[in-house]
C-alpha positions in Angstrom: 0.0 0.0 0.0 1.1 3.4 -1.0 1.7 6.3 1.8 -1.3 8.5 1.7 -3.6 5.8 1.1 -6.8 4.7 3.1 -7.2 1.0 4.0 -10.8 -0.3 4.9 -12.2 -2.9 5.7 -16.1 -3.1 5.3 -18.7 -5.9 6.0 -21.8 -5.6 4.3 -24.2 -6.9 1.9 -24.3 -7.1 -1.7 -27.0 -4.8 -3.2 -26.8 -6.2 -6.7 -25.0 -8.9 -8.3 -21.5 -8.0 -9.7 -21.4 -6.5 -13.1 -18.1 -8.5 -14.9 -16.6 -6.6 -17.7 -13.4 -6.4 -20.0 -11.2 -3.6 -20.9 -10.1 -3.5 -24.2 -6.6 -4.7 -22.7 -8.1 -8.1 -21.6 -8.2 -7.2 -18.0 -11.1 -8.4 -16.3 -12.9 -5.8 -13.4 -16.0 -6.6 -11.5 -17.7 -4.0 -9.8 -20.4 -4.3 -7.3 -21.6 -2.4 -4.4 -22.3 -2.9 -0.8 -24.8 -1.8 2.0 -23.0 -1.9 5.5 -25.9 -0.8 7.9 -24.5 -0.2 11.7 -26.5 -1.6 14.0 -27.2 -0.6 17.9 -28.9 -1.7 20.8 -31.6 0.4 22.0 -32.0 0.3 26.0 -35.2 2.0 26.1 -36.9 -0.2 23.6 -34.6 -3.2 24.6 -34.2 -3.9 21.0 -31.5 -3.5 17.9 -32.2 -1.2 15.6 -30.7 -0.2 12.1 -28.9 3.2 11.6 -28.5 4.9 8.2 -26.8 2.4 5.6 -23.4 3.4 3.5 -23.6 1.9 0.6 -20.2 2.0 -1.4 -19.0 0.8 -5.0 -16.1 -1.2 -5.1 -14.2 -2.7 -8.2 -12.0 -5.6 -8.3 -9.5 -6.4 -11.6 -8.1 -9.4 -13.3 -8.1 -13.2 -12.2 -10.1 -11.9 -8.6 -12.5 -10.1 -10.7 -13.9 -13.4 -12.3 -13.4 -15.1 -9.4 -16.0 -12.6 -7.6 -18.4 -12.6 -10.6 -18.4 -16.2 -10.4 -19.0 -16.6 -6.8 -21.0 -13.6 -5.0 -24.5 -12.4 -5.8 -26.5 -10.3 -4.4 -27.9 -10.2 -1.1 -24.6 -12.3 -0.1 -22.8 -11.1 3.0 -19.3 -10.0 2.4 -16.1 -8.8 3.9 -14.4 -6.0 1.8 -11.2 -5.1 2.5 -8.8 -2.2 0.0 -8.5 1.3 -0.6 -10.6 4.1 0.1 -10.9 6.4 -3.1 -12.5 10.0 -3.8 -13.3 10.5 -7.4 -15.0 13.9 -8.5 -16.4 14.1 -11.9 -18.9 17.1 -13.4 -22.3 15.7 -15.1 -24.1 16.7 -18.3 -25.7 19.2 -16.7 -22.6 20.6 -15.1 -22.9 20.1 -11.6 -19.8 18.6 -9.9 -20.1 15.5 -8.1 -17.8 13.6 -5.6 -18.2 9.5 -4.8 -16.0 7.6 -3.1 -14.9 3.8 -4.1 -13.6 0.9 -1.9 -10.3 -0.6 -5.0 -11.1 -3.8 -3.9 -7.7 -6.0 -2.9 -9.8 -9.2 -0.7 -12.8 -10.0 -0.9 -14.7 -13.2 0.5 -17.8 -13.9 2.0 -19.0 -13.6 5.8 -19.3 -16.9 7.4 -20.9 -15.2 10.8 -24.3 -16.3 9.3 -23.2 -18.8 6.6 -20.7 -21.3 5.6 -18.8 -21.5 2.3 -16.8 -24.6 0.0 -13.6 -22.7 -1.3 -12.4 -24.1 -4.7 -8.8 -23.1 -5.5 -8.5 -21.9 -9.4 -6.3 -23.7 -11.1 -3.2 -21.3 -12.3 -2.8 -20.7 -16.1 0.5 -18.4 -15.5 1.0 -14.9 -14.7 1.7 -13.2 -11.9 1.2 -15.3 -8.8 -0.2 -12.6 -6.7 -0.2 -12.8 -2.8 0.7 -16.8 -3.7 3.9 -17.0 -2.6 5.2 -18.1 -6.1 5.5 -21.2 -8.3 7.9 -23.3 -9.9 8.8 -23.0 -13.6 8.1 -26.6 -14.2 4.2 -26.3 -12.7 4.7 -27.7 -10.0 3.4 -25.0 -7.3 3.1 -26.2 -4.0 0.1 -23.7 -2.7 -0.9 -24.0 0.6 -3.7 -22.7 2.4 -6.8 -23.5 3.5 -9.1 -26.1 1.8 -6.3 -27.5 -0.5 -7.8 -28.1 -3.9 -7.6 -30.2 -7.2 -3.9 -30.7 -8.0 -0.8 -33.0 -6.9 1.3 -31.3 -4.1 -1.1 -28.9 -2.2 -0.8 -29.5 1.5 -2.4 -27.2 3.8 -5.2 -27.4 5.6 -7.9 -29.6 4.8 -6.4 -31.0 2.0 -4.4 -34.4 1.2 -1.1 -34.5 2.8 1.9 -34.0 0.5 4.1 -37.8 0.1 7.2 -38.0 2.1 10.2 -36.3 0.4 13.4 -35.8 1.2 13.3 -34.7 4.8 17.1 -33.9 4.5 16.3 -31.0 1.6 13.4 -29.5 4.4 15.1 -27.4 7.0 12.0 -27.4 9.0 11.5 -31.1 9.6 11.7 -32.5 12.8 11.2 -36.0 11.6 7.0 -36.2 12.9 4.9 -38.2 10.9 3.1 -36.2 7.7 0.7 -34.0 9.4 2.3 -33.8 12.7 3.2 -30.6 14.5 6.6 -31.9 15.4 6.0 -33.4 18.9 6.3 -36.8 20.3 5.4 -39.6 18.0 1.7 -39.7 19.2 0.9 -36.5 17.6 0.3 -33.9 20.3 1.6 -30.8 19.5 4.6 -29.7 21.5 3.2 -27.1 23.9 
């Protein structure tokens, strides 16, 4: 993140289902927009009530952008998190106007009232972004939550990785595959 910039982070709800586009480039942005509506607790009353909602466009690019279109609708609870940004702009009828933008860089559902499967996309090359990188040959060893479709994964939830050399693996401490490195009957070391 650049200096100067505003992070947020915003839960809300989708208003619409995300609009998927291209540029004439071939980069892919989705933008959608949420309602976050704060909520308090009314002593008086002894009940919740809803304040005045912020609803806020936000746009997402490339290989996340599809992935959003593809996976959110509307009414879907969602956690936002990017860059706050002011745009001003003058209409046809000359009167400036101001909005402000959430440039989207994570993105995923709330599971406070919900529960989700996560599918990891299979990569086609390019840029690896917050990945942690690949291997020329193909052979990228993600890991992460909910493992996915391909050979050497790991992670958690998905099928454990086959034994390699433990002497090229500076963090082995010789425990069985999927141990934490404690005594031989799995329990963690603390």
């Amino acid at each position: 993140m650049m200096a100067g910039e505003t992070p947020i982070t915003v839960v809300g709800n989708l208003v619409a289902d995300p609009e998927l586009r291209y540029i004439p480039s071939g980069a892919a942005v989705a933008n959608f927009r949420i309602a976050s509506t704060p909520r308090t607790f009314n002593r008086q009353t002894n009940q919740w009530e809803d304040q005045e909602a912020l609803f806020l466009t936000c746009n997402i690019w490339r290989e996340a952008a599809e992935n959003v279109a593809n996976s959110l609708s509307k009414g879907m609870r969602v956690i936002v998190n990017g860059r706050l940004r002011q745009r001003s702009y003058q209409t046809r009828e000359g009167e400036n106007r101001t909005i402000f933008e959430i440039e989207v860089d994570e993105v995923g559902p709330s599971l406070r009232y919900a529960t989700a499967q996560v599918t990891r996309n299979e990569r086609s090359g390019g840029g690896n972004f917050n990945r942690g990188g690949g291997n020329a040959n193909g052979n990228n060893n993600y890991g992460g939550f909910g493992g996915g479709q391909q050979q050497n994964q790991g992670g958690f939830g998905a099928p454990q990785q086959q034994q390699q050399s433990q002497q090229s693996d500076p963090w082995n401490s010789s425990s069985p595959a999927g141990g934490f490195g404690g005594d031989a009957n799995g329990e963690p070391p603390f």
